[in-house]
Kinemage of the C-alpha trace (Angstrom):
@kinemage 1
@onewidth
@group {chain A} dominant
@subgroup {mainchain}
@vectorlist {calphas} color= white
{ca unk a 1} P 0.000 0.000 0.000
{ca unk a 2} L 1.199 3.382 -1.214
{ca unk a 3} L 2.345 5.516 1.942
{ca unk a 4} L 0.255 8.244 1.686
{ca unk a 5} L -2.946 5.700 0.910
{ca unk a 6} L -2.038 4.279 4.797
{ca unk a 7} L -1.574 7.861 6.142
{ca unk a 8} L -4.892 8.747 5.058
{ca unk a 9} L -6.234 5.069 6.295
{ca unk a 10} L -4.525 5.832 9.760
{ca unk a 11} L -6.305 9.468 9.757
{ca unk a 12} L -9.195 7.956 9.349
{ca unk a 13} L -9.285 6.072 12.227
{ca unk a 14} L -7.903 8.453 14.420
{ca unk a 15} L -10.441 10.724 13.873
{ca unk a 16} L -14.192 11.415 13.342
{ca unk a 17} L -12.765 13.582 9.607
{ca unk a 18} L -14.100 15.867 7.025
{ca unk a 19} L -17.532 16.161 7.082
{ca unk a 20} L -17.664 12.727 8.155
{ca unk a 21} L -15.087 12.093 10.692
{ca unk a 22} L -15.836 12.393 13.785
{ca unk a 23} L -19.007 14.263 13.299
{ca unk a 24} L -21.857 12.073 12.687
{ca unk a 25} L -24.396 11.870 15.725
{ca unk a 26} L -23.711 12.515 19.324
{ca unk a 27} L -23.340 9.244 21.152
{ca unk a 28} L -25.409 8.510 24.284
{ca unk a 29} L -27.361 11.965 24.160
{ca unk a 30} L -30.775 13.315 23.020
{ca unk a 31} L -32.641 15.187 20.578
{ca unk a 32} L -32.372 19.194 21.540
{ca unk a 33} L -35.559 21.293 22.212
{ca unk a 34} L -36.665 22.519 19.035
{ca unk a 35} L -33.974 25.712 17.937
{ca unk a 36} L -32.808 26.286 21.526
{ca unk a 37} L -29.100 26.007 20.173
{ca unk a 38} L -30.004 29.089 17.471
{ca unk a 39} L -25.846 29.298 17.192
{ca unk a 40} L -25.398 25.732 15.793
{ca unk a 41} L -24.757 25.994 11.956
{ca unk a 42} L -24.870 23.098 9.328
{ca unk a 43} L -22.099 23.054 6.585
{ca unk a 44} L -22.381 20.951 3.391
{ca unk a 45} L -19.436 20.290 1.867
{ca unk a 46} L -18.027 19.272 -1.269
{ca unk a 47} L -14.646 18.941 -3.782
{ca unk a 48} L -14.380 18.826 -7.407
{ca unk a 49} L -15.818 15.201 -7.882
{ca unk a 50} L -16.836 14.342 -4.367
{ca unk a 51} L -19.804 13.807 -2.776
{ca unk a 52} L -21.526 16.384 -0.519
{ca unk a 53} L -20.598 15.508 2.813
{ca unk a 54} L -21.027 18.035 5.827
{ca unk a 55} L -19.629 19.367 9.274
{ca unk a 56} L -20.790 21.223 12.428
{ca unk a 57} L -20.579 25.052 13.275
{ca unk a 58} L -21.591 28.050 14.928
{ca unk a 59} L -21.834 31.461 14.451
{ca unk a 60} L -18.975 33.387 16.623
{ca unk a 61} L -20.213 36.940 14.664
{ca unk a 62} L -22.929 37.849 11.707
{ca unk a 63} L -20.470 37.404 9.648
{ca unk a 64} L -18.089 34.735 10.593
{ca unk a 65} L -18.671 30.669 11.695
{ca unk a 66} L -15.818 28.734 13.094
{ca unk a 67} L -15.704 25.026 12.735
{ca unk a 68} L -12.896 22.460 12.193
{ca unk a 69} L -10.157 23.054 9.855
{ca unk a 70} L -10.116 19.306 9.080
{ca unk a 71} L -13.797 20.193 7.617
{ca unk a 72} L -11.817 22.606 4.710
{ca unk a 73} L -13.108 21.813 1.253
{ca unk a 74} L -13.191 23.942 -1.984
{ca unk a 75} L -17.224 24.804 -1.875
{ca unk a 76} L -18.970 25.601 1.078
{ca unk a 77} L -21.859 26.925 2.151
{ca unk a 78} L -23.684 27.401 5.806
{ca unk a 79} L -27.078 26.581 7.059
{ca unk a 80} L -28.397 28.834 10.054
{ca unk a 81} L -31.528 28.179 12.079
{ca unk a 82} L -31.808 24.805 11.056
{ca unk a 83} L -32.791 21.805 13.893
{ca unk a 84} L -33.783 19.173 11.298
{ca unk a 85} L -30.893 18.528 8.364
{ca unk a 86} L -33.377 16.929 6.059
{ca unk a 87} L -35.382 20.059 5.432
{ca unk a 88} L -32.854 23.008 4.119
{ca unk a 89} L -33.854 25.819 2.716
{ca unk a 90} L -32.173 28.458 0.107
{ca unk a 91} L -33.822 31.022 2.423
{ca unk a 92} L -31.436 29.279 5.129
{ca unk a 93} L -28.444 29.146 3.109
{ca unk a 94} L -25.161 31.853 2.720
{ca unk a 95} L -22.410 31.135 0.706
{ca unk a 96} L -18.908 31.020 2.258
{ca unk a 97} L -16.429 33.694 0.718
{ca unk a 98} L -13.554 32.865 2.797
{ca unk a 99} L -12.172 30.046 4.484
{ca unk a 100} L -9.522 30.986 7.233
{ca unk a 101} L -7.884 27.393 8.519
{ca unk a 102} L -5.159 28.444 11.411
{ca unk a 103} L -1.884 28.418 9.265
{ca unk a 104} L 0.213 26.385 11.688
{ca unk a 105} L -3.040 23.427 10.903
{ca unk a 106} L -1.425 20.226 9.135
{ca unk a 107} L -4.133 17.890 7.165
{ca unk a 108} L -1.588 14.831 7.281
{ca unk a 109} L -0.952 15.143 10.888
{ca unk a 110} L -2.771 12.296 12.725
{ca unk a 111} L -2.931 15.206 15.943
{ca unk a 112} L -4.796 16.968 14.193
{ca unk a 113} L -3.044 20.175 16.260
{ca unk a 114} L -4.736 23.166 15.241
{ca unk a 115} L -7.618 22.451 14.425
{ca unk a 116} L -9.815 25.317 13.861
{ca unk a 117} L -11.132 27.809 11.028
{ca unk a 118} L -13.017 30.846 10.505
{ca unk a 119} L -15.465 30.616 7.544
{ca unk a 120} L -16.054 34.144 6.245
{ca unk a 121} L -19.833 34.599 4.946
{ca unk a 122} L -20.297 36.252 1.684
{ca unk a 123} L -23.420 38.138 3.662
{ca unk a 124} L -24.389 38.594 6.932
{ca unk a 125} L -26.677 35.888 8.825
{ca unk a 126} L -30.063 37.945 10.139
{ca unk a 127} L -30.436 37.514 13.595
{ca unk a 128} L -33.446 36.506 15.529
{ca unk a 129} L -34.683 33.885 17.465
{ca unk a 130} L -33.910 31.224 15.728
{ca unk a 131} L -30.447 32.627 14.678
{ca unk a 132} L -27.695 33.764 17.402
{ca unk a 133} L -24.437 34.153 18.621
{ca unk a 134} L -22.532 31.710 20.739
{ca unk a 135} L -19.962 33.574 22.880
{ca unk a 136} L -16.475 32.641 22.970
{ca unk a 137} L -13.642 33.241 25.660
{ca unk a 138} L -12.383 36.498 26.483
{ca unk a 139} L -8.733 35.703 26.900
{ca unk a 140} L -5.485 33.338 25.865
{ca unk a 141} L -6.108 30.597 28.730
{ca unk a 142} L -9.040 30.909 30.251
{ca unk a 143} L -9.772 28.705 32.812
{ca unk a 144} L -13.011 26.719 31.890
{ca unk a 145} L -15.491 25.084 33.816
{ca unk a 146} L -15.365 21.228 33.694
{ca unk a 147} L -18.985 20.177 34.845
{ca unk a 148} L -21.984 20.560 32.989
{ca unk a 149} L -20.594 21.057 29.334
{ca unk a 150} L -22.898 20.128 26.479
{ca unk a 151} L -21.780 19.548 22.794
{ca unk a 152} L -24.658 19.935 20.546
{ca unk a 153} L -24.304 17.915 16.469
{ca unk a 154} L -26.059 15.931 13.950
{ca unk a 155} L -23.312 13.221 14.541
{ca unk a 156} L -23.922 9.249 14.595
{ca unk a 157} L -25.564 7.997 17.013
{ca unk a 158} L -22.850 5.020 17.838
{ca unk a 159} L -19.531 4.034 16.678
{ca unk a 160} L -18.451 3.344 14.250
{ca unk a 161} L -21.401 2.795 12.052
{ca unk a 162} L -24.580 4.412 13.810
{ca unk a 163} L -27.868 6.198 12.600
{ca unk a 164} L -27.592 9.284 11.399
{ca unk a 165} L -30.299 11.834 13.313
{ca unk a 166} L -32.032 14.454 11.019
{ca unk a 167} L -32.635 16.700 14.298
{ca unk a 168} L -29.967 18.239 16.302
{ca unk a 169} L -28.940 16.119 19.007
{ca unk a 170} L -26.454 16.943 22.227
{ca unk a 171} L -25.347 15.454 25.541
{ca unk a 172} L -23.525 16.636 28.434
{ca unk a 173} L -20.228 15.638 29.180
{ca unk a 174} L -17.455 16.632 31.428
{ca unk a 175} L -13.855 18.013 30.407
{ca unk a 176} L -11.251 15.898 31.875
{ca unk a 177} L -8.104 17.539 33.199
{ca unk a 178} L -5.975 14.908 34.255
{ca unk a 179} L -6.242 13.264 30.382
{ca unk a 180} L -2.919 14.505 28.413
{ca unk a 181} L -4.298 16.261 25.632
{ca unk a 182} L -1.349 17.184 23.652
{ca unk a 183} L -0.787 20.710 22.473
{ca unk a 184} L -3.379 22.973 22.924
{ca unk a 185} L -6.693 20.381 23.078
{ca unk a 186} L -8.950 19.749 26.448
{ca unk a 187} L -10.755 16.597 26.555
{ca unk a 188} L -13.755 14.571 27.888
{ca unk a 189} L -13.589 10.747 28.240
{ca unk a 190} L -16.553 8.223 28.136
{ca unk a 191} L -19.218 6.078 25.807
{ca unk a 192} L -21.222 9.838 25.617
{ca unk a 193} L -20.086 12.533 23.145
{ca unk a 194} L -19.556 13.824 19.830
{ca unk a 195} L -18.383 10.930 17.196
{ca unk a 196} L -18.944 10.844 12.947
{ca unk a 197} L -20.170 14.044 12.010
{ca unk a 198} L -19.965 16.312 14.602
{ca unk a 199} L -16.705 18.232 13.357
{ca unk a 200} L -16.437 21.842 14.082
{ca unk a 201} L -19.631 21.771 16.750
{ca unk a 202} L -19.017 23.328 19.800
{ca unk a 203} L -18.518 22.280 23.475
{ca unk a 204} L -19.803 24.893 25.736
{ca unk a 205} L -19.254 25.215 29.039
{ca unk a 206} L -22.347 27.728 31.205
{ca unk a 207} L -23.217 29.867 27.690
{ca unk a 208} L -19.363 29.684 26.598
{ca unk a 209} L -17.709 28.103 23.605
{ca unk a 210} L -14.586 26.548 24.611
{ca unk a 211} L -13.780 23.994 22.455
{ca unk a 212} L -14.259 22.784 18.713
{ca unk a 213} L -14.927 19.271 18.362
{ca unk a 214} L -11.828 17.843 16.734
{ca unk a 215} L -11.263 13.886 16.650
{ca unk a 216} L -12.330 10.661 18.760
{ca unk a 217} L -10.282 7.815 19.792
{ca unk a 218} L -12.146 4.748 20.133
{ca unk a 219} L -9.540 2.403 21.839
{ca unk a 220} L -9.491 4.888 24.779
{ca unk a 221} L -13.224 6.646 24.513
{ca unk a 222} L -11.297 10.003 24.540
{ca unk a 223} L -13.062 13.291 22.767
{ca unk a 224} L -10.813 15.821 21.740
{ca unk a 225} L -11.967 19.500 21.290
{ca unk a 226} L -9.400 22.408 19.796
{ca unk a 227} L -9.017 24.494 22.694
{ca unk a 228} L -10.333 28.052 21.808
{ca unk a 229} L -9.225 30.646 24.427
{ca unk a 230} L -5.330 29.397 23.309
{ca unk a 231} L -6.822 31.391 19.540
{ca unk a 232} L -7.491 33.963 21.015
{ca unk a 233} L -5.338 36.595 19.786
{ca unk a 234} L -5.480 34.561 15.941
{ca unk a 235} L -9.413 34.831 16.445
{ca unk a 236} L -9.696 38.207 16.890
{ca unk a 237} L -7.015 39.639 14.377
{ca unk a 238} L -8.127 36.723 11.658
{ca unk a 239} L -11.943 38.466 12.079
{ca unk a 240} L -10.356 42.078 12.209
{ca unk a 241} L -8.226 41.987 9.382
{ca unk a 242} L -11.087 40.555 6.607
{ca unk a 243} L -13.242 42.860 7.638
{ca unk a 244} L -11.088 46.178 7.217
{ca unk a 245} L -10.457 45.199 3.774
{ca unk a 246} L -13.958 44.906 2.733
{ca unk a 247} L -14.013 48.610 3.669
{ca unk a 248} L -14.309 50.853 0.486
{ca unk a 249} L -11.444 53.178 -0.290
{ca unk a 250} L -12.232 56.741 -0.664
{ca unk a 251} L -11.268 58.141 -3.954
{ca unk a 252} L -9.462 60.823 -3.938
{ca unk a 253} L -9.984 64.033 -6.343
């Protein structure tokens, strides 16, 4: 076998990947109350000759959704307000102008270190009940709460070859501190949690985002999220500087 055929077989047990990876339903949860997680996003996406495939998000601004760099492909596009997958709308949908993967993210690393991205929209989601934003840590480090965390997805339902839900599912789990991570990742250990499908979903901690559901190891039950507040500064200056340039020059006379 060619070696880059077994890195990508390796990758793809390592981790719940790409739209399918470890996104697919959440495992020992339950179906959410009808659009009470107005943040979540749903992302269909697709490369030259592929099949649609799709990955979690949720809106950090009107104009930007992060998710999971691992979920990167050519066309994009985002689904707000939605609770049942099955029934998208155009009226639903914006286009993605610009995807923003951290630059220090490697696809062929089986860590998957770095695992985060900011989609650009091309327009702004409208707000309202059914559409919000999900608030995300205030500093490099912060110190998160490790009871009572819920990650919301459209994920499997088991591993490795479970139901897929059409509604939006979550469960609660708790962050484990004493699991080594590895650079930059927090954890949470157990049968329940995010598996095939629920890339780039949040965990959130009281009404906080502070993780981005990354990859699932099955041997040792261990969920790992991309830990958010260490993005910080990247977040902020990543959101700052594509905005400024869609500002309109004046002309001068």
């Amino acid at each position: 076998m060619p070696c880059h055929h077994l890195r990508a077989l390796l990758a793809l047990l390592f981790v719940c990947h790409q739209g399918g990876s470890m996104g697919e339903k959440i495992e020992g949860g339950h179906e959410a109350k009808a659009h009470s997680r107005p943040y979540m996003v749903y992302i269909v996406i697709q490369d030259p000759g592929e099949n649609k495939s799709s990955c979690d998000g949720f809106l950090v601004s009107d104009d930007f959704v992060m998710t999971a760099a691992h979920c990167k492909r050519e066309k994009m596009y985002v689904f707000t307000g939605i609770q049942n997958r099955a029934s998208l709308t155009n009226e639903a949908m914006i286009h993605v102008d610009q995807k923003h993967a951290h630059p220090h993210y490697r696809a062929e690393s089986l860590t998957h270190a770095h695992d985060i991205m900011l989609l650009k929209l091309r327009h702004k989601a409208v707000l309202n009940d059914w559409v919000k934003l999900l608030k995300l840590p205030q500093s490099v480090n912060e110190s998160l709460p490790t009871t009572n965390c819920l990650v919301p997805g459209w994920g499997i339902t088991s591993f490795p070859n479970g139901t897929r839900p059409k509604m939006l599912q979550e469960v609660n789990v708790t962050v484990d501190s004493s699991i080594q991570c590895g650079t930059h990742k927090i954890c949470s250990q157990g049968s329940k949690g995010p598996l095939k499908g629920d890339s780039g979903g949040p965990i959130i901690c009281g009404d906080v985002a502070y993780g981005v559901v990354s990859s699932y190891v099955p041997t040792t039950l261990t969920h790992y999220y991309t830990n958010i507040s260490h993005y910080h500064h990247w977040i902020k200056k990543t959101m700052a500087i594509n905005r400024s340039s869609e500002r309109p020059t004046k002309r001068l006379s």
